[in-house]
BAFI-3210 file (N, C-alpha, C; in Angstrom, 3 decimals, decimal comma, padded with zeros to 6 digits):
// residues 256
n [1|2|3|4|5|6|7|8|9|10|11|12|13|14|15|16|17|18|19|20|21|22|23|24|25|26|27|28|29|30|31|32|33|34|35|36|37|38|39|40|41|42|43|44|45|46|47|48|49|50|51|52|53|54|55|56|57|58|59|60|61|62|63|64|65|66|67|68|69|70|71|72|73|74|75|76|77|78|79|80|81|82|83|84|85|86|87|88|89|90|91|92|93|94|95|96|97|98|99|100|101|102|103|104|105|106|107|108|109|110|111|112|113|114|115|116|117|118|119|120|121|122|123|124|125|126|127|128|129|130|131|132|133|134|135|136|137|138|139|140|141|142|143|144|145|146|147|148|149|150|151|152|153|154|155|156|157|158|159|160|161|162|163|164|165|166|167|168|169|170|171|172|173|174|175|176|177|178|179|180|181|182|183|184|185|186|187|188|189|190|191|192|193|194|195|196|197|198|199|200|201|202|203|204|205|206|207|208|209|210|211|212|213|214|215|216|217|218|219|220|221|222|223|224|225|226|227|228|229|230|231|232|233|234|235|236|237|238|239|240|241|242|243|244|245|246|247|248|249|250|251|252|253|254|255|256]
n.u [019,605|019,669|020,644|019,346|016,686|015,860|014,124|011,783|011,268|010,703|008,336|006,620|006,904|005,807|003,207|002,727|002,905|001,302|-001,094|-000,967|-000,889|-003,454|-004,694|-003,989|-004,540|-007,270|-007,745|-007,027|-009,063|-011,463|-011,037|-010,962|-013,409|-014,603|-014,282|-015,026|-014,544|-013,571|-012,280|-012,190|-013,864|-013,025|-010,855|-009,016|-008,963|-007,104|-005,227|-001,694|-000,485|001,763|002,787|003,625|005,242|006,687|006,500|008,930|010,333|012,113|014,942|016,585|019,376|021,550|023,112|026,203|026,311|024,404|025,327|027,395|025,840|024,604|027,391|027,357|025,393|025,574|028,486|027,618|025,815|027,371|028,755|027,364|026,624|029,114|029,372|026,608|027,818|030,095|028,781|027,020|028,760|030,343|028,659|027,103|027,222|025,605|023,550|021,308|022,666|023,283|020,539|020,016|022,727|023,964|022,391|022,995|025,616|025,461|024,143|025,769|027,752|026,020|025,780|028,788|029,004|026,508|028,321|029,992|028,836|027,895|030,300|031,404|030,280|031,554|035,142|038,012|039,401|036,959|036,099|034,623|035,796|035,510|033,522|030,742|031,737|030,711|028,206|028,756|029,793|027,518|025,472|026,197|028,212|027,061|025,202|026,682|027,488|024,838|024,245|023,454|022,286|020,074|017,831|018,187|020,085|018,782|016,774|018,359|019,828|017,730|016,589|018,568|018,532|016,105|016,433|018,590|017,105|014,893|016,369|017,072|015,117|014,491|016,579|016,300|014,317|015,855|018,416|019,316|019,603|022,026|021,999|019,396|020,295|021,411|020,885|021,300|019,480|017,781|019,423|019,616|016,821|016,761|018,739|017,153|014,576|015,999|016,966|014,250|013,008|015,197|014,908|012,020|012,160|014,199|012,920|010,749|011,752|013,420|011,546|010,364|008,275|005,321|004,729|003,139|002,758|002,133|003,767|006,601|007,866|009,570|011,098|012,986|015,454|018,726|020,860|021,392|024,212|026,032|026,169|028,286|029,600|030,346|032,137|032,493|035,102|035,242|034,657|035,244|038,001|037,879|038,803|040,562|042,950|042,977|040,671|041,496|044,117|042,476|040,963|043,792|044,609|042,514|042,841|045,500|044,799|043,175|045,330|046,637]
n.v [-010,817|-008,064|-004,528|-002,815|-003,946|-003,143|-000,717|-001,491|-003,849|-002,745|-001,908|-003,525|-005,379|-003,863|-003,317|-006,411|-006,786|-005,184|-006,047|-008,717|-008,224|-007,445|-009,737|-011,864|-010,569|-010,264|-013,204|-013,906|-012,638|-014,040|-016,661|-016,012|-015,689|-018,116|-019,537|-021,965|-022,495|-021,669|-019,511|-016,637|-013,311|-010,912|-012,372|-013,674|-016,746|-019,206|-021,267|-021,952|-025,314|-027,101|-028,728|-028,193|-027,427|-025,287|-024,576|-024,087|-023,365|-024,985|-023,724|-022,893|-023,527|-020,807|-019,732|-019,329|-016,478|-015,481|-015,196|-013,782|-011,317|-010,720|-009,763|-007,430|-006,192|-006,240|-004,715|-002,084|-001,118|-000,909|001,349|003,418|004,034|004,551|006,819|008,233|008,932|010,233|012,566|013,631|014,163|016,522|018,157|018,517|020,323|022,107|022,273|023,534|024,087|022,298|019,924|019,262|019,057|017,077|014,841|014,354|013,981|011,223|010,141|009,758|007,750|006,159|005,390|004,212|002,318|000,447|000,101|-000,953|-003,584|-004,423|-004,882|-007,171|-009,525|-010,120|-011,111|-010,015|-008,855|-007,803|-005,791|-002,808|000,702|003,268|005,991|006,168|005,981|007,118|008,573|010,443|012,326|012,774|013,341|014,533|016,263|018,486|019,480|020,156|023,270|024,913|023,891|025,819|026,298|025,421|024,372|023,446|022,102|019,771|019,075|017,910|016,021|014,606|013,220|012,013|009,996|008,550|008,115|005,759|004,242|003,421|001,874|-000,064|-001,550|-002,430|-004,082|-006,273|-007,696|-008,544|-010,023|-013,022|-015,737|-017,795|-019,887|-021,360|-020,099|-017,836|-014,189|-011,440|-010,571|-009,833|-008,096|-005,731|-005,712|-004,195|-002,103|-000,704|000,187|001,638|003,757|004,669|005,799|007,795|009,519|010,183|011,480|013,985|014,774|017,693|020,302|019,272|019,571|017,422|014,588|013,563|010,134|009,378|006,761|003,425|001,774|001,490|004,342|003,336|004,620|006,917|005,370|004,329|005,197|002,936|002,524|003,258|000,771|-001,089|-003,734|-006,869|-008,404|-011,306|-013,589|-015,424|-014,451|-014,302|-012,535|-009,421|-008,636|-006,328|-005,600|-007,289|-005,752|-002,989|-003,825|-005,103|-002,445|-001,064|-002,182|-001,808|000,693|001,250|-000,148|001,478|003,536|002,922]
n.w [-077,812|-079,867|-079,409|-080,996|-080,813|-078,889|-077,855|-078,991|-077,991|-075,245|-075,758|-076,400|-074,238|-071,959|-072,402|-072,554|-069,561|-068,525|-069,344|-068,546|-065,308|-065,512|-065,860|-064,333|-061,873|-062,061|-062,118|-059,707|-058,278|-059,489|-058,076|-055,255|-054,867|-056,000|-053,476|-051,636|-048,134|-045,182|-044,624|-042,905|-042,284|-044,801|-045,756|-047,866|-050,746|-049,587|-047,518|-048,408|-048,714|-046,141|-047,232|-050,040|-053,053|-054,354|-058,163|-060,484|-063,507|-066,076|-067,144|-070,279|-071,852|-072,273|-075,402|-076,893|-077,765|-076,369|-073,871|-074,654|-075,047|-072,602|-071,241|-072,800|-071,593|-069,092|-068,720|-070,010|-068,429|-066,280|-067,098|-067,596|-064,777|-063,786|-065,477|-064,293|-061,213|-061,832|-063,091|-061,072|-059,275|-060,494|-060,664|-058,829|-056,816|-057,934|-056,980|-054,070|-051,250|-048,011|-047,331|-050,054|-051,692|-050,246|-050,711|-053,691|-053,183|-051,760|-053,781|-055,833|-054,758|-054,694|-057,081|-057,752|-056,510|-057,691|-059,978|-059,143|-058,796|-061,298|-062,605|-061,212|-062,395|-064,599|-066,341|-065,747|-067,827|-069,213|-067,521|-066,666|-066,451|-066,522|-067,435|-069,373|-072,832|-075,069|-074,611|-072,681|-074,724|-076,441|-074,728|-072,073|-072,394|-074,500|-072,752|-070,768|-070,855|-069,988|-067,663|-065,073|-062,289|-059,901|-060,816|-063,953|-063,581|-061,558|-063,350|-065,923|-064,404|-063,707|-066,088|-066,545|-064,838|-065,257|-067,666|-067,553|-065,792|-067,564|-069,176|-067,880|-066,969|-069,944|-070,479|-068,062|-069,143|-071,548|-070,504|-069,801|-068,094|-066,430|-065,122|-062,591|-060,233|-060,856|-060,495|-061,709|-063,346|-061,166|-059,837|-062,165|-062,214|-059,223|-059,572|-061,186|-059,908|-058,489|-059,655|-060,980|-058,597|-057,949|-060,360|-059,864|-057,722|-058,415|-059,975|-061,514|-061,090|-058,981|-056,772|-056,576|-059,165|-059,718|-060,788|-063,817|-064,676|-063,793|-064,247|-065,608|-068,147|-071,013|-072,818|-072,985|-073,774|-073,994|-076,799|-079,703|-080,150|-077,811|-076,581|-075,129|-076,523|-076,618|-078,386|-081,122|-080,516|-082,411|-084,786|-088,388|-089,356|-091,109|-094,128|-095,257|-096,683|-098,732|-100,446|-100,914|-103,023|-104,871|-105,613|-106,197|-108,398|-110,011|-110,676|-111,440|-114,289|-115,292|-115,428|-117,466]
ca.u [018,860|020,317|020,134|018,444|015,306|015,202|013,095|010,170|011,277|010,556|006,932|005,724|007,259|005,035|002,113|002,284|003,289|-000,276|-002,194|-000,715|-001,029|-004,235|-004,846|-003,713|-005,529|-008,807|-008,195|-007,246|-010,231|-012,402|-010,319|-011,219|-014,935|-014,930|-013,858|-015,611|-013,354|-013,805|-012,009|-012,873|-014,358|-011,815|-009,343|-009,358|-007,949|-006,743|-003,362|-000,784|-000,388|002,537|004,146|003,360|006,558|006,646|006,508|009,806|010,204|013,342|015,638|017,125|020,624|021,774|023,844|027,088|025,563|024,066|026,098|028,521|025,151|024,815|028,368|027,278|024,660|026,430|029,561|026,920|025,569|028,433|029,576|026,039|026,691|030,081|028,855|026,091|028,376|031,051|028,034|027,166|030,170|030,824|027,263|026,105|027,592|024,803|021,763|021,265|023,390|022,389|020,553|020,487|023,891|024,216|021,679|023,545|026,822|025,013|023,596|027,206|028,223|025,320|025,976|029,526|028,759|026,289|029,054|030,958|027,583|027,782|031,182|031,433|030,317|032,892|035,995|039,102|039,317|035,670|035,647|034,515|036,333|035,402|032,327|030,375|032,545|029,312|026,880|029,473|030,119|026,816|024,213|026,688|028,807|026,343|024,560|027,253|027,533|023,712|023,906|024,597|021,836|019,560|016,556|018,870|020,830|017,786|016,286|019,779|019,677|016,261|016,780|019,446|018,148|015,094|016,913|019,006|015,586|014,429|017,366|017,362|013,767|014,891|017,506|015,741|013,604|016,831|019,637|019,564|019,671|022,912|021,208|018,463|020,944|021,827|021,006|021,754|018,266|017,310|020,138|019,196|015,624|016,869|019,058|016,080|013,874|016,245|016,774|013,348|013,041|015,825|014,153|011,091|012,302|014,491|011,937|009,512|012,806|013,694|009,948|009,410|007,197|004,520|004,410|001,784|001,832|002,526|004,697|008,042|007,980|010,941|011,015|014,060|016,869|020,301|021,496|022,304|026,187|026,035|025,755|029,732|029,385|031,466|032,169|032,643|036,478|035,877|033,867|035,766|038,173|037,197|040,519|040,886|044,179|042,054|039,948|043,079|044,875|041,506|041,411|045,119|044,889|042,167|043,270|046,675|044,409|042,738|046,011|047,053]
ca.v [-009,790|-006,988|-003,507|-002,367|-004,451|-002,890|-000,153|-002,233|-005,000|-002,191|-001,356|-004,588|-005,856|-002,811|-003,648|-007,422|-006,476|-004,666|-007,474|-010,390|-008,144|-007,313|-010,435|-012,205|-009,804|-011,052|-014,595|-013,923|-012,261|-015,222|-017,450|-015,796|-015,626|-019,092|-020,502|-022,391|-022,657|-021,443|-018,363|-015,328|-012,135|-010,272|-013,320|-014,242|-017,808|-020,614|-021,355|-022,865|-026,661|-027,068|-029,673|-027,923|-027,579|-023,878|-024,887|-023,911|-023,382|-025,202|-022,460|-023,391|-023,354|-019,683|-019,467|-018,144|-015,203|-015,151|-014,857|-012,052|-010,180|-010,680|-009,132|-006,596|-005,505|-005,656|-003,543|-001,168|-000,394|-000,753|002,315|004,154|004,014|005,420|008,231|008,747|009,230|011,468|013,846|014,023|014,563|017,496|019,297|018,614|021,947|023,581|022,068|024,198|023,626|021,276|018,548|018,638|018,778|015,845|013,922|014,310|013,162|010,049|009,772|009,364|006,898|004,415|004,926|003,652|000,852|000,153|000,100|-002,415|-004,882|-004,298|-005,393|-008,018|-010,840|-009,972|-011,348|-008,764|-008,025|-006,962|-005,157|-001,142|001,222|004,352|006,624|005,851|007,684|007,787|009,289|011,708|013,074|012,528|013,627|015,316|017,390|019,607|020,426|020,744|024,987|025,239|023,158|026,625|026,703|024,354|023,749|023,169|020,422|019,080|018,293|016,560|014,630|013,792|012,802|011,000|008,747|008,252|006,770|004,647|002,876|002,264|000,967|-001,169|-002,588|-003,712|-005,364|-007,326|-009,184|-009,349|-010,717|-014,842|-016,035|-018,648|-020,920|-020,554|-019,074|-016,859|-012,934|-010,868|-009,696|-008,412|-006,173|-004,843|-004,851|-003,456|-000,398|000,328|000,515|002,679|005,032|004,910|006,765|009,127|009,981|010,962|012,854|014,762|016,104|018,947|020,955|018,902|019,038|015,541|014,643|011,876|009,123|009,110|005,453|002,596|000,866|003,059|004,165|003,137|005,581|007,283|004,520|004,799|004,723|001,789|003,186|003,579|000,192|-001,464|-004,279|-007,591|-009,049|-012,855|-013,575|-016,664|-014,016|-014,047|-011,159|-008,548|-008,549|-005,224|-005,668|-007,817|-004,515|-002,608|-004,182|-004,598|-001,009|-000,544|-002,718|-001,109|002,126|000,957|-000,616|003,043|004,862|002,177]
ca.w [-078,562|-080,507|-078,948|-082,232|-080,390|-076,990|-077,860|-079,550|-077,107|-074,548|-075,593|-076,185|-072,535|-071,631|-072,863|-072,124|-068,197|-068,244|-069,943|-067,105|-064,510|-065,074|-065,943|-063,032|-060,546|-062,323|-061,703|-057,916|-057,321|-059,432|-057,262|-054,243|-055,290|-055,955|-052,594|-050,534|-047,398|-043,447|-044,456|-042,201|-043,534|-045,660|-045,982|-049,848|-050,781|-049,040|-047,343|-049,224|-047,631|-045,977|-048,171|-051,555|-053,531|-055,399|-059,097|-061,088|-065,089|-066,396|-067,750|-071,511|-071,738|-073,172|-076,592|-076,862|-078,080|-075,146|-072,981|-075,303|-074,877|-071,174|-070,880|-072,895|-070,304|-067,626|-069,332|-070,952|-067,102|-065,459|-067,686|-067,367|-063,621|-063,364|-065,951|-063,331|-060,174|-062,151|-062,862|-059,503|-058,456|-061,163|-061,172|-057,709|-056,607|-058,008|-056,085|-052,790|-050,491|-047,363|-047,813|-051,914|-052,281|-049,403|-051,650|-054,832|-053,004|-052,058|-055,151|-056,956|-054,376|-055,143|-058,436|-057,906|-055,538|-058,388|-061,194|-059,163|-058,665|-062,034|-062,990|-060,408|-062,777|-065,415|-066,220|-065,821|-069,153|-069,421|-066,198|-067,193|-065,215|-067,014|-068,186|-070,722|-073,678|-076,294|-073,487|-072,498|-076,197|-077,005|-073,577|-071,118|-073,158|-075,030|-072,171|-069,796|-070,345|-069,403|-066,112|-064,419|-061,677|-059,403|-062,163|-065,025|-063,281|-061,655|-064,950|-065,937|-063,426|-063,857|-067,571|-066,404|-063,556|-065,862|-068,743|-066,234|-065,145|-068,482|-070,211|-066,775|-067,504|-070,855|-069,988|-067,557|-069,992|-072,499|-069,831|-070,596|-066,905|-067,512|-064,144|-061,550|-059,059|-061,904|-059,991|-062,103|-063,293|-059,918|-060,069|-063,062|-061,461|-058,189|-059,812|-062,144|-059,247|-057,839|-060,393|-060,955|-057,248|-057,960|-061,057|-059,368|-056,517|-058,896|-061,455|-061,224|-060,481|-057,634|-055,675|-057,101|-059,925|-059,754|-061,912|-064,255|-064,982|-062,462|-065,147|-065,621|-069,363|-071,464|-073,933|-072,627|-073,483|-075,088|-078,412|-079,742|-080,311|-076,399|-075,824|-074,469|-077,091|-076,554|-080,005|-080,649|-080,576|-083,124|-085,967|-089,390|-089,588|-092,323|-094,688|-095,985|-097,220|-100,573|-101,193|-100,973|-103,831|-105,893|-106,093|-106,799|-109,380|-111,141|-110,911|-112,821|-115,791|-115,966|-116,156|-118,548]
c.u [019,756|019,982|019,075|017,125|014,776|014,080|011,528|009,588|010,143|008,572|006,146|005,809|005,848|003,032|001,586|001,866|001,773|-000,982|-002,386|-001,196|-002,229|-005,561|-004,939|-004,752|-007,392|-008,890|-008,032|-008,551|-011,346|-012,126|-011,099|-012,702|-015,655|-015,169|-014,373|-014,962|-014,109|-012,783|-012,558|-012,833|-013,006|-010,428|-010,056|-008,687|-007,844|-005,417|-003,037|-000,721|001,265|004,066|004,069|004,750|006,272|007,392|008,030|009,667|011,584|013,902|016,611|018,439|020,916|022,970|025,093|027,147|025,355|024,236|027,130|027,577|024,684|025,683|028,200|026,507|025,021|027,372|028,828|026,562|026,416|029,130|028,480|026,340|027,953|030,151|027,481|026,692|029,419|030,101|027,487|028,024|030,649|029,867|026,303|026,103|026,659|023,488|022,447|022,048|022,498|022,301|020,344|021,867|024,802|023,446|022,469|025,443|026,599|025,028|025,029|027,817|027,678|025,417|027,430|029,580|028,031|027,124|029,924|030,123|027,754|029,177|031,869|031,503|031,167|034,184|037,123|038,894|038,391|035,059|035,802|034,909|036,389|034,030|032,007|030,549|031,091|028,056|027,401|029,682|028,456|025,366|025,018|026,997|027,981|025,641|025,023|027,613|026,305|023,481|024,848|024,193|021,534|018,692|017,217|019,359|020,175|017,024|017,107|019,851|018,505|016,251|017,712|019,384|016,841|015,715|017,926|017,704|015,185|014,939|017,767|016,262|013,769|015,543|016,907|015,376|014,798|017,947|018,264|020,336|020,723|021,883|020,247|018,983|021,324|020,990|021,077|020,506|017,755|018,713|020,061|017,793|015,992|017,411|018,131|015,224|014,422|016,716|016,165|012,762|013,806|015,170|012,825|010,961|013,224|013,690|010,920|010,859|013,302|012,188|009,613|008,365|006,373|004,374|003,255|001,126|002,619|003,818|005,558|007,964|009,109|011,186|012,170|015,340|018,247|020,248|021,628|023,608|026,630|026,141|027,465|029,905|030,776|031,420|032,645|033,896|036,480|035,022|035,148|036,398|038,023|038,632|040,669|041,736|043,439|041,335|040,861|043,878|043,949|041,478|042,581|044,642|043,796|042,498|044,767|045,860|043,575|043,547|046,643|045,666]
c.v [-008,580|-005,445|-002,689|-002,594|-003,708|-001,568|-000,488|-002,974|-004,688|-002,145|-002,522|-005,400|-005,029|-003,353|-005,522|-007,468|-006,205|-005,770|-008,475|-009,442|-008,218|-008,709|-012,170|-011,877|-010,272|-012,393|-014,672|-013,744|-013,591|-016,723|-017,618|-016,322|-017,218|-020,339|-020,734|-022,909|-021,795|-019,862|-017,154|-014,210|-011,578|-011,290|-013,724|-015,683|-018,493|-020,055|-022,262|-024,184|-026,218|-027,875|-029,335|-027,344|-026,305|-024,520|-024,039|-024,285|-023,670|-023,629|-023,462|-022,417|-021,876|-019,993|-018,694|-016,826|-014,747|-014,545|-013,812|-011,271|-010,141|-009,899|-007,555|-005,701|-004,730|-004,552|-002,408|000,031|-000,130|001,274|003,773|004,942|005,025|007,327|008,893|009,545|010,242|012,753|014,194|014,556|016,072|018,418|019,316|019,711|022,712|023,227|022,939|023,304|022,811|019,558|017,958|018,285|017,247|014,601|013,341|013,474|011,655|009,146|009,200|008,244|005,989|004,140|004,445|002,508|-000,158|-000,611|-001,314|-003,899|-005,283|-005,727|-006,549|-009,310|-011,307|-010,290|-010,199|-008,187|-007,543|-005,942|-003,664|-000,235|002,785|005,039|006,211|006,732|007,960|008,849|010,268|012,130|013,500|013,940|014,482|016,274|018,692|020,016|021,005|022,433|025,251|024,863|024,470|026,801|025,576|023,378|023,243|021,898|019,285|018,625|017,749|015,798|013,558|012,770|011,698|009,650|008,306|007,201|005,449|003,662|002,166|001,369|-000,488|-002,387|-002,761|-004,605|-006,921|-008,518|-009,389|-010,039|-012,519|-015,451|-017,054|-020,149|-020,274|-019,977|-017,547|-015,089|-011,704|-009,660|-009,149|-007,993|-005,785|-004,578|-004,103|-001,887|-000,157|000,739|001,483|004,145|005,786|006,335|008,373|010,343|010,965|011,818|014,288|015,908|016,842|019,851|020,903|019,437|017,876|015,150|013,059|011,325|009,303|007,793|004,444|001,873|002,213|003,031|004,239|003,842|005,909|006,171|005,151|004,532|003,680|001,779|003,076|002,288|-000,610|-002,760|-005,555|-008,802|-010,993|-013,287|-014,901|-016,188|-013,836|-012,590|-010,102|-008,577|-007,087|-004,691|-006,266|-006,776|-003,789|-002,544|-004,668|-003,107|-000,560|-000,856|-002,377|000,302|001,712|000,415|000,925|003,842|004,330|003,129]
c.w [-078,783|-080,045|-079,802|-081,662|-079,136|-076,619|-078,228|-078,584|-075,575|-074,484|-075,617|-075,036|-071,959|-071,306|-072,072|-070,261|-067,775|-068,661|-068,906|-065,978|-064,175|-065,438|-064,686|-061,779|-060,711|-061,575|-060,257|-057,381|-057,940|-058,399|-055,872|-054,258|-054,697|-055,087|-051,725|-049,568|-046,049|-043,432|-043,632|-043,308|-043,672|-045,382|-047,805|-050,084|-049,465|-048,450|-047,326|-048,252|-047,322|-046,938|-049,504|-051,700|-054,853|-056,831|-059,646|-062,461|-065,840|-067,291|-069,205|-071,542|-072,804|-074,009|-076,017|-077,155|-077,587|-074,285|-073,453|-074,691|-073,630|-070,649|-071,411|-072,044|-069,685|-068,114|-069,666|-069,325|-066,018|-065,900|-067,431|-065,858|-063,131|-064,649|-064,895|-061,981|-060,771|-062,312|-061,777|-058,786|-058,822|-060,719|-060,065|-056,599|-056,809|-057,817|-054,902|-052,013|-048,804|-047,732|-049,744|-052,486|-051,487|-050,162|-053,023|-054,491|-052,198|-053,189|-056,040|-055,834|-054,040|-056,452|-058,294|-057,399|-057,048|-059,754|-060,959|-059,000|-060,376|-063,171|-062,336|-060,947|-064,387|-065,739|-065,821|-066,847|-069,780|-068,568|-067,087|-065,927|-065,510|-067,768|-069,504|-072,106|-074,609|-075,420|-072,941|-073,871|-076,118|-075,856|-072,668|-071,556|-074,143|-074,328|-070,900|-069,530|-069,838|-068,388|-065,024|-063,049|-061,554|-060,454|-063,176|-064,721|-062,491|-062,647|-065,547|-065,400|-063,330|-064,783|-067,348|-066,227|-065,141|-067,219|-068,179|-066,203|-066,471|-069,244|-069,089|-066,906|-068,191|-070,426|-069,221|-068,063|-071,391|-071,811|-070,279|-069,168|-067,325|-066,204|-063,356|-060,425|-059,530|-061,293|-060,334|-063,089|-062,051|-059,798|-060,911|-062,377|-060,201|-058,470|-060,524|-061,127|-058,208|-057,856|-060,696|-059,745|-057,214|-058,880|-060,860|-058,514|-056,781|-059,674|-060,634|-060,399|-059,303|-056,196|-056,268|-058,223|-059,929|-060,755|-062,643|-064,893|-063,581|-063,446|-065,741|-067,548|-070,030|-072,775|-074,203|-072,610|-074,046|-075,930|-078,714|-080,092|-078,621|-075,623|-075,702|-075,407|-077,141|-078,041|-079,820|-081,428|-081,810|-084,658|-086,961|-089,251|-091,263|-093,245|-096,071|-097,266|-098,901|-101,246|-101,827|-102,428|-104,677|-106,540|-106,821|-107,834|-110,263|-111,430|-111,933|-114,090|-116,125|-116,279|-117,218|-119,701]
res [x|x|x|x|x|x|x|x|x|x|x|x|x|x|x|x|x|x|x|x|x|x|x|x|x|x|x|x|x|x|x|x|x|x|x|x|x|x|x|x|x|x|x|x|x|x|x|x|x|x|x|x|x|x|x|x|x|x|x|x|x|x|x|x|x|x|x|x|x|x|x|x|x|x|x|x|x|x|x|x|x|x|x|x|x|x|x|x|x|x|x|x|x|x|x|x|x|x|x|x|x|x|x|x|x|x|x|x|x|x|x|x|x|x|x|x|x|x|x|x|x|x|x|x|x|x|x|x|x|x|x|x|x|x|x|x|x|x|x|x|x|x|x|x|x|x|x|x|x|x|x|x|x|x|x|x|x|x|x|x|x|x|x|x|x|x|x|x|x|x|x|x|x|x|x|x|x|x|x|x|x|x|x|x|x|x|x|x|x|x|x|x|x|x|x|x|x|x|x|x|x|x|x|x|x|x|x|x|x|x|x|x|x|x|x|x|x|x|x|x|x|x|x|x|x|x|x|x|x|x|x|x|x|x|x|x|x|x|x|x|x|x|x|x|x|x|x|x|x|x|x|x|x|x|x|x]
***
């Protein structure tokens, strides 16, 4: 899937997430309802037999496509991550000293641990070993003269961690598992759920702000320019050089 999608992708994930869940939680409880069993009071359901064999959903082999846009992920967060821990590192000077500024130098050294979970399933030559340059031009740099005090760079940080999580819960449902050992969505679910956290204990000017939905809203993603994009080494090259010498060559029949 094309990053162009991950915002739509985002709301209708959203939406469905609420539908199953609360969909689900119905049929447990008609479940429960329904069961005639030696259960004691407040037990719901049955227990599982011992020889029952947890159902599995074959996984369909991912496209080469696929898998480019798998790498792109990973590369995209890998880069997210080490733009997380360099601003920490730069702007965490100006939380109170103590334990905020002991937080914030945490904070940049799960985001690098992160970067290398990240780049781990990467070949060499896709491994990201540098900030994300569009998100620094783009998100750091114009608001780096105003990050002069605690509140200012607590709400950066906030903004930060927050788009971290949600561009993490796309991903999720766009990574293209390659097998069932394949891992690589719970670490995208694990750092979203842990950005998610930072997120919340950052905002409200660092006193924490409560969620107001149970489902993290993905509103807050990246660009699609932002995203580390691994191209497919066997696409037609563009041949310039033919435009080139179209042009010349009408421009000489005009000065003719």
């Amino acid at each position: 899937m094309n990053p162009l999608d991950a915002p739509e992708a985002g709301t209708t994930r959203r939406q469905l997430l609420r539908a199953g869940t609360l969909g689900a939680a119905a049929a447990a409880v008609l479940a429960a309802c329904g069961t005639t069993d030696d259960s004691k009071p407040g037990e719901s359901g049955v227990a599982p037999e011992e020889a029952e064999v947890t159902p599995t959903v074959p996984l369909s082999a991912p496209s080469a496509s696929d898998l480019r846009y798998n790498q792109t992920l990973l590369r995209t967060a890998a880069s997210l991550e080490l733009l997380a821990a360099d601003a920490y590192e730069e702007y965490g000077a100006n939380l109170p000293e103590g334990e905020p500024q002991a937080d914030a130098a945490r904070f940049a050294a799960d985001h690098t641990a992160a970067a290398a979970d990240f780049n781990e399933p990467l070949p060499a030559d896709l491994v990201v070993e540098e900030a994300n340059p569009v998100l620094m031009d783009a998100f750091v740099a114009p608001v780096a003269p105003d990050l002069i005090d605690a509140p200012s760079t607590y709400d950066f940080f906030h903004v930060l961690e927050s788009t971290i999580a949600a561009t993490y819960v796309v991903a999720v449902g766009d990574y293209a598992p390659e097998n069932p050992d394949d891992t690589e969505r719970t670490t995208f679910a694990g750092h979203a759920s842990a950005a998610a956290r930072r997120a919340t204990v950052l905002g409200g000017g660092g006193e924490g702000l409560e969620p107001a939905d149970a489902l993290f809203d993905t509103v807050d993603l990246i660009p699609n320019e932002a995203y580390l994009t691994v191209e497919d080494p066997n696409a037609p090259v563009e041949d310039d050089t033919a435009e080139g010498d179209d042009a010349t060559a009408e421009d000489g029949a005009t000065e003719e």
